[in-house]
N, C-alpha and C positions, 0 to 999 in steps of 0.2 A: 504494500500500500504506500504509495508515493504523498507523500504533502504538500500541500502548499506553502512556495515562499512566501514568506512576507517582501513584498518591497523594504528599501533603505527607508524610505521616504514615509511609508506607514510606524517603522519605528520611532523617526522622527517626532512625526508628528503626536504618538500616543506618548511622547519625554516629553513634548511642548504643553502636551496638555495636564500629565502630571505635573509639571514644572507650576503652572499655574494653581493646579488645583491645591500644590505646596502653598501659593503663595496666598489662594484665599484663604486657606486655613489660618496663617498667621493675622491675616486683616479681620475675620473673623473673632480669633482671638480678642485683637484689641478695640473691637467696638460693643459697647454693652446693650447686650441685648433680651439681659433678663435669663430667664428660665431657656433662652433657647440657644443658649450656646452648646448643651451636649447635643441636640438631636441634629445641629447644623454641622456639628464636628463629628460627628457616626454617619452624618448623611455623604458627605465629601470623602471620610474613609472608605465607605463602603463602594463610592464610583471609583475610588483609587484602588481598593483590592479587585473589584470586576477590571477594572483595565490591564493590570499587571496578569491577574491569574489568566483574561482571556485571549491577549494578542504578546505578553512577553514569555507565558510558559503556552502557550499553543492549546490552550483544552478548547478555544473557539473552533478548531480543525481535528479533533480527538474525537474516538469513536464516543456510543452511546454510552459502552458503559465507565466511561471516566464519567461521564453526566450524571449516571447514576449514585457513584461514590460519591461525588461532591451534592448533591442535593441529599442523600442518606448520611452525611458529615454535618451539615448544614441543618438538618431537620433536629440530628444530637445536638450540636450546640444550642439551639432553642430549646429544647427540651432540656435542657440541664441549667439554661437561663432563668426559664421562667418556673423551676422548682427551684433554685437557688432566690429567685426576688420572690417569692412567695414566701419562703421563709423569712426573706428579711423585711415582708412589708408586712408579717403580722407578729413579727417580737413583740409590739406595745400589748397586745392584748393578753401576753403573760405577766403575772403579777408573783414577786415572788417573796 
């Protein structure tokens, strides 16, 4: 099974655009915007790991079942998130 290259040109341009996405995280950082600074900084993180995992390691041109691992990884990590903040969002209600 043969691959496709990437162009120079496409590598290029997905550094330019992390380059930037580096840079709004940091202006982000310094403008206050309340309550929304984590979900703006998880949200910029998470288009920078889809850019790196899908055109710098290739799973964008990877068969199905690489799709499959990474969404069966992906479904654990939520799943071990949201019993982990479920425990931490009901410690107030023990009393000891």
């Amino acid at each position: 099974m043969s691959e496709p290259i990437l162009s120079v040109r496409t590598y290029w341009t997905i550094f330019l655009i992390l380059v930037a996405l580096t840079a709004l995280t940091v202006g982000v950082s310094l403008v206050e915007i309340g309550r929304w600074h984590t979900p703006a900084g998880l949200a910029i993180a998470t288009a920078k790991g889809l850019l790196v995992g899908l055109f710098f390691m290739h799973v964008i041109y990877s068969p199905r079942l690489t799709w499959i691992v990474i969404a069966a990884s992906l479904f654990w990590f939520g799943l071990l998130m949201a019993l982990t903040l479920a425990d931490y969002f009901t410690r107030h209600w023990s009393v000891y």
